[in-house]
Each structure stands twice: as C-alpha cells, then as structure tokens.
C-alpha positions in Angstrom: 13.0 -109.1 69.8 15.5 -105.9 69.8 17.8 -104.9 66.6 20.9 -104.4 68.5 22.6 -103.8 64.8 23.4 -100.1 65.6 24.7 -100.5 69.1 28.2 -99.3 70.0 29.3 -101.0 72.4 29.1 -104.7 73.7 27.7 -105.7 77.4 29.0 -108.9 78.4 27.4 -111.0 81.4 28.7 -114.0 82.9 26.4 -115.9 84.5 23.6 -115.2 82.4 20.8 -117.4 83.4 21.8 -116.9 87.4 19.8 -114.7 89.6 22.0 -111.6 88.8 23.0 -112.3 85.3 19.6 -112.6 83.9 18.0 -109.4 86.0 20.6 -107.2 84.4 20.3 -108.7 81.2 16.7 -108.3 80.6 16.8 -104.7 82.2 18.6 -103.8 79.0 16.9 -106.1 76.7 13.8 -104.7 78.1 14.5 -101.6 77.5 16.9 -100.7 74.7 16.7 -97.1 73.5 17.9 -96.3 77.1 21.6 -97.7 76.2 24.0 -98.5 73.7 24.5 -102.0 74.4 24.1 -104.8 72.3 24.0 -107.7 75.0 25.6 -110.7 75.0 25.2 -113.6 78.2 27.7 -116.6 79.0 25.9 -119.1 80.1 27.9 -123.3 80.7 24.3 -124.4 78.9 23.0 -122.6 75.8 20.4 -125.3 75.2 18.7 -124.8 78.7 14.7 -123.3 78.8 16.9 -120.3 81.0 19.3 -119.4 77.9 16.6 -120.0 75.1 14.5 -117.7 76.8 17.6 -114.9 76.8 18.1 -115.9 73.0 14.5 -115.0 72.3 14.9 -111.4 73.7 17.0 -110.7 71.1 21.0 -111.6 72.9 23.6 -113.2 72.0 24.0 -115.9 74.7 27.5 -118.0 74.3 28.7 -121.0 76.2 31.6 -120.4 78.5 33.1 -122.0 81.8 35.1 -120.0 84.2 37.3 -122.6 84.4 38.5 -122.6 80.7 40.6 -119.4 80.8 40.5 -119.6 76.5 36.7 -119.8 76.7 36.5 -116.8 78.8 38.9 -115.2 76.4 36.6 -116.0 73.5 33.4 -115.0 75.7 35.2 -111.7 76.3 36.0 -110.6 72.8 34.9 -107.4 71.7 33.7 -106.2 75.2 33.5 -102.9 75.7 31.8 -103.4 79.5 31.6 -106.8 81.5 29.4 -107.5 84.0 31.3 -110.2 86.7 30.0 -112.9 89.5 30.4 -115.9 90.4 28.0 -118.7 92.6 29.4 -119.6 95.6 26.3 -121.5 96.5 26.4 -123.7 93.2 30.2 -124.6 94.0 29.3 -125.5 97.8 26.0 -127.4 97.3 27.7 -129.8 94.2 30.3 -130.7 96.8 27.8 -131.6 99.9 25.8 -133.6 97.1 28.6 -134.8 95.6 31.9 -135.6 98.8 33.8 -137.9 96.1 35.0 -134.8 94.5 36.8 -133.5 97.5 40.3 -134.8 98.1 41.9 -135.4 101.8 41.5 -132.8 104.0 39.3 -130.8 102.1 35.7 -129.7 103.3 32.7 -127.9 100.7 33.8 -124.7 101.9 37.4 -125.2 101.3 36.9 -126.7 97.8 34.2 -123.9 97.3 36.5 -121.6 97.7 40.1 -122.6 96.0 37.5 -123.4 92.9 36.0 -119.8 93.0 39.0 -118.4 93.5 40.4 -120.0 90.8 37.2 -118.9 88.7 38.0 -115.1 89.5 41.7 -114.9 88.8 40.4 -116.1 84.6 38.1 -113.4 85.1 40.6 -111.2 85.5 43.3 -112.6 83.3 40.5 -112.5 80.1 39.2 -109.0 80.9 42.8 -107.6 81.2 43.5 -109.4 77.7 40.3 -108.0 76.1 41.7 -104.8 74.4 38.1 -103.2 73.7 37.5 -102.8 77.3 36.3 -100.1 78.8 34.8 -100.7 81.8 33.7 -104.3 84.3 32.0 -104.1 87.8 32.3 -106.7 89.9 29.4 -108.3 91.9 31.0 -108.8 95.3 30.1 -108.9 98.9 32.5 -107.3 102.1 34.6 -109.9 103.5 33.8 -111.0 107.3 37.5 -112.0 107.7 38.9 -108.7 106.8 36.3 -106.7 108.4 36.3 -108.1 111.7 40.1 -108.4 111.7 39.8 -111.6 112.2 37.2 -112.7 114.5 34.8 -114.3 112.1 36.9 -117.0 109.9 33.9 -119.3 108.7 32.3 -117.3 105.8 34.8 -118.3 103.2 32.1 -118.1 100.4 32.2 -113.8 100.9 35.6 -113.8 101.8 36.7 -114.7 98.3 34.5 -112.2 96.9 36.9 -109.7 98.2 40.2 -111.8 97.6 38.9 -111.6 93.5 38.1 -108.4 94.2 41.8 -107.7 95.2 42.8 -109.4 91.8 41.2 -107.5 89.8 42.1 -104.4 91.4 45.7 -105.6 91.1 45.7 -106.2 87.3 47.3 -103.4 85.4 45.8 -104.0 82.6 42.3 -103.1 84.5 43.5 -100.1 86.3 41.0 -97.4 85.9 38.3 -99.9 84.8 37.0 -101.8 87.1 33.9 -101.1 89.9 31.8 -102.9 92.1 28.7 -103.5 93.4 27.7 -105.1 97.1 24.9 -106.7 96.3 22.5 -106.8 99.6 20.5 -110.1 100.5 17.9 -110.6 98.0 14.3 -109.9 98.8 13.4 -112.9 97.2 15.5 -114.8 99.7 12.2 -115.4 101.7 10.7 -117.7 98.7 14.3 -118.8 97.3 15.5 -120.2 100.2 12.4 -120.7 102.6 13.8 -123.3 105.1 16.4 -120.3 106.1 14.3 -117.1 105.5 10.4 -118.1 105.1 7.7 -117.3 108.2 6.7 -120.7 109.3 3.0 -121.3 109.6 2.1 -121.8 113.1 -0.9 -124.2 114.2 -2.9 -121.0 115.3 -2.2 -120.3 112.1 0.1 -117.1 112.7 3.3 -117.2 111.0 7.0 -117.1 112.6 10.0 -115.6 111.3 12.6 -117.2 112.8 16.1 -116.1 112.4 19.6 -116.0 114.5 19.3 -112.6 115.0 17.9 -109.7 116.8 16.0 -108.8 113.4 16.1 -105.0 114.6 19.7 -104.2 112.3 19.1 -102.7 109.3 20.0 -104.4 106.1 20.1 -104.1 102.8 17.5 -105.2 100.6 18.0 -105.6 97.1 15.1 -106.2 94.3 17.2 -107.6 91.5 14.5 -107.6 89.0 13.7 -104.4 89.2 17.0 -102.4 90.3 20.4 -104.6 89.7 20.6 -103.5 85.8 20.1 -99.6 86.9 22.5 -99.8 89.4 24.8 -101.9 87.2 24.5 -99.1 84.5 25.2 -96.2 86.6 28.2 -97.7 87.8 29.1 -98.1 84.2 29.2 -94.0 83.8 30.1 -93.7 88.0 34.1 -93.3 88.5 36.0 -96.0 88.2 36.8 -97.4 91.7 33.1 -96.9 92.8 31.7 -99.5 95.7 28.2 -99.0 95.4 25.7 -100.5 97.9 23.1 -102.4 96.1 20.0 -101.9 98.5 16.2 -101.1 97.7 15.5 -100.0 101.1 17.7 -100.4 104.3 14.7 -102.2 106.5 15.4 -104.7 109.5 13.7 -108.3 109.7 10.9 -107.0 111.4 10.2 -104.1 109.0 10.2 -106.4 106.3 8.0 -108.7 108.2 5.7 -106.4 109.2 5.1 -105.2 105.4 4.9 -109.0 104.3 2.6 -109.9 106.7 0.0 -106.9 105.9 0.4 -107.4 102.2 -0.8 -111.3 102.8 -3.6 -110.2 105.2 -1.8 -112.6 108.0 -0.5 -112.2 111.8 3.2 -112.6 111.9 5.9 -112.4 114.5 9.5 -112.5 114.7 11.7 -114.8 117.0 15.3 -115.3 117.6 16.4 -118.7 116.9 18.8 -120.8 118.9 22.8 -121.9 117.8 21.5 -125.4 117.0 18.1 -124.9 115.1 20.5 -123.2 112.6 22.9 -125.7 112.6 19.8 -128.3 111.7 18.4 -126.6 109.2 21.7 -126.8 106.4 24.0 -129.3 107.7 27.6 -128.6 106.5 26.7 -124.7 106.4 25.3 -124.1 109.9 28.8 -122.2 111.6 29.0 -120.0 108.6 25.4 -119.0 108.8 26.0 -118.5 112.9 28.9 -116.4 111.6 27.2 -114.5 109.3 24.4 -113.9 111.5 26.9 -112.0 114.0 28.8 -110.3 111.4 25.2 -108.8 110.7 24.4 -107.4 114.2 28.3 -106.2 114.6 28.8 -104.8 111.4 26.7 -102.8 108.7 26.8 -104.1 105.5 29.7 -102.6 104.0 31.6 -104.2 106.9 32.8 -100.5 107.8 34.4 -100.2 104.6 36.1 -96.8 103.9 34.0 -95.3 100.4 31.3 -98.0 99.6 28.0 -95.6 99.0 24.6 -96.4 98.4 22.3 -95.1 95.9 20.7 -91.7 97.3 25.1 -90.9 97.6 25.5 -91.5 94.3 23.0 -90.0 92.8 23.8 -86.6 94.8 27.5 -87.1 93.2 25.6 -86.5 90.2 25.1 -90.4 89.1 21.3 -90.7 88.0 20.3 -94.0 89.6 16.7 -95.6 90.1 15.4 -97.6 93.0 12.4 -99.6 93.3 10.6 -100.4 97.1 10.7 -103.5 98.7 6.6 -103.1 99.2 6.0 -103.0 95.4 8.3 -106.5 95.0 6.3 -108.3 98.2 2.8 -106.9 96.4 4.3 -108.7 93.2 5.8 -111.5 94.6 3.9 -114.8 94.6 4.5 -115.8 98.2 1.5 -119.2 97.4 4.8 -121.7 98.2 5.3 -120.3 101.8 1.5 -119.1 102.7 
C-alpha cells in the first residue's frame, strides 16, 4: 500500500485495467519515491478482480466511460497529468460477436471506428475543461492512410489513432500540453494473441512462425511491464509536442524468433504465410491484417513521420529514459500455453 497523502500532483489513467493502463499504473505504484504522483485509474468496472487489485496498491480507481462526456469530466478533475488510450480491439471484437448492434451499411470496422472516434473527441473536450492540467500524452499509433498517401485504406483501427490525435492537437485549450507515445507491437503479442503471432508446433516437433511478412524489417518491440510507465514519465518532463517511439529493441521476426527459440531450448523457423491463411485465421479482420502486414515491409514504424524519436534520441536531448530488453521479458515470460 503507498501513502500518496503528500503527493502534488495527480496522474490520471484511462483504461486502467487494460494492457497499457495497468503497466503504467503499477510502474508508479511500484515505485513511489521516484514521482510526485498520487495515481488515480478509470476503469467502466471498479468491482472487477483487475480494478480491486489496482485499489490494493494503494490508487484511487473510479468508474468512467468514454462515452459519458460528464463522467470523463468528473474522472478528470483535479488532474495535473493524464495518461490517454483507447481499445480498438474491444470495440471491433463486441461488434463481430455481437452484428445486431450495427445498423445498415455498417461493418465492425466502420462502427469501431465512428465509436472510437467518438470516445477521443470526450477525451479531448474533458482534458481541455480540466483547469489543473498540465500535461496528457496520448497513446497512439501512425496512421496507414496518411502515411501511404493513400494506398492502404483498410486499417481504420490506427487510422483513428491519428484522427484523435489531430483533435487533441487542435484543442486550444491543450496547446502546449499534450504528447504522444507510438506504442510498438507488444512483445507479449506472441502469447496474447497466439493464433496470429505464436510458433506453431510442428509434428517433428520444431516450431513455425508463420507470418505475412518477410520477418527481416525491423520493428519495434515494446515490453509494457517493464518500460511503458518510464517512457510515459519522461514524456511527462520531454517538450510538449514530443512523438516518442515506444520500442524495447528494434529486432525483426526472426531476431525475435531466434531469441525465443534458444530461451525455450526448441528448433524454430520462420515462414511467410499466404493472402488466405491470414484471411482464415480472424475472419472479418483478415484485409486489415494483409494491410498492415505491407504497411510493415514499406514503411518503418513511424510511417516516415517527420520528428517521432525513440528512446536512445531522447535521452541524448537530455530526457533520462530507461529501457528494458526483449531477452529479459522472453526469459520471464511463461510461454507453457504456446510450448
């Protein structure tokens, strides 16, 4: 339990029992004589094991929706920094479960979207009414659309991450506050989401990674539990306007393959994938993921994005930031589901 008593300022996290919401939360809660935070999460259920367990660290976890603009007001009061994201995959999964709730003409992408966009714009309208605010950064990812100028029109679930992006950039009110990180693709994406990212098991009993992709482009990795809150904090003292990169290591496919299989003592190899075993494996989902896929081997992360940096850049700007190693999160990852 931490005394947050004589803290100064207030940390507010939306999504607070997500992937990224909890990581940065208990990176301060872990730690609190590195900050002057007292910490509060939003979370749509306080009375799930996920937000009890926050609550027992010693922060303040509240109920809010992103679609009650007045409950993110009252989520937001007092803030002095604001931690921002939303779940696209949440929003497109409910609809391909649940097809009553889209009206004529509307696909799970296309509701997906309107919904998150709708979820960013009350973002931005009850940070730019929280007079206490000093700083928010804004978990977002480059936008296919915008990067390729056009050529790849499918990925609507990063595309809005930009378009709320460019509201709250736009909000007066948050001029000179707001930052953002680029999250890179999870390095727990393997175990997370194994029919997409897990090396199969092979009857010779080798294991296959098998993905639409050359697997020799260099991506960024990110280890959330060990480096989101650090980079979330440094952006909090960076320059306003800061795009910061969040990757552990930059490693292709078959890097990270290569350190997964010695770890596990197992022969693995890599394999490019056809159009239509990807369009099997998440029905509904399978052109974005084509898309995405070639945005990958195109583009770097950042989409060519004029002043996003990553960590080594920032910290030579004079920004102290840590960063973990994708080898110390495989060597404490329990990979048993996928072995």
């Amino acid at each position: 339990m931490t005394d947050q008593a004589a803290k100064t300022n207030l940390l507010v996290v939306l999504g607070a029992t997500g992937n990224q919401g909890s990581a940065v939360l208990k990176h301060f809660a872990n730690d609190p004589s590195s900050h002057s935070y007292k910490l509060r999460g939003i979370s749509r259920n306080i009375n799930s094991d996920a937000s009890k367990e926050l609550a027992q660290l010693g922060i303040e976890v509240l109920q809010g929706e992103l679609n009650d603009l007045a409950s993110l007001k009252e989520a937001f009061s007092g803030a002095t920094h604001i931690f921002a994201n939303t779940d696209s995959n949440a929003l497109i999964f409910n609809a391909i479960s649940q097809p009553d709730i889209l009206t004529e003409g509307q696909t799970a992408l296309s509701y997906a979207h309107d919904m998150e966009l709708a979820y960013g714009k009350n973002i931005a309208d009850a940070a730019a009414s929280t007079l206490t605010l000093q700083r928010l950064v804004w978990s977002g990812i480059p936008s296919p659309k915008k990067c390729s100028g056009g050529k790849y029109t499918k990925v609507s679930m990063w595309d809005v991450k930009e378009e709320i992006s460019e509201v709250l950039y736009s909000k007066p009110e948050l001029k000179g506050k707001v930052s953002t990180i680029l999250v890179g693709i999870y390095a727990t994406m393997p175990i997370k989401l194994p029919m997409l990212y897990a090396p199969q098991k092979q009857p010779d009993g080798t294991y296959e990674m098998a993905l639409h992709m050359t697997g020799d482009r260099p991506i960024p990795l990110a280890d959330l539990d060990t480096d989101l809150g650090p980079w979330i904090s440094a952006l909090f003292k960076a320059p306003p306007g800061t795009k910061l990169v969040g990757a552990t290591e930059n490693l292709t496919w078959k890097e990270w393959l290569s350190k997964w299989a010695k770890h596990n003592n197992v022969r693995a190899s890599f394999r490019r994938c056809s159009d239509d075993e990807v369009l099997a494996k998440v029905p509904g989902l399978g052109d974005s993921l084509l898309e995405i896929a070639s945005f990958f081997e195109e583009f770097e992360w950042t989409g060519g994005s004029t002043g996003a940096v990553y960590p080594e850049e920032l910290r030579k700007r004079g920004v102290e930031v840590s960063v973990g190693s994708i080898d110390e999160q495989i060597a404490r990852s329990d990979c048993s589901s996928i072995l």
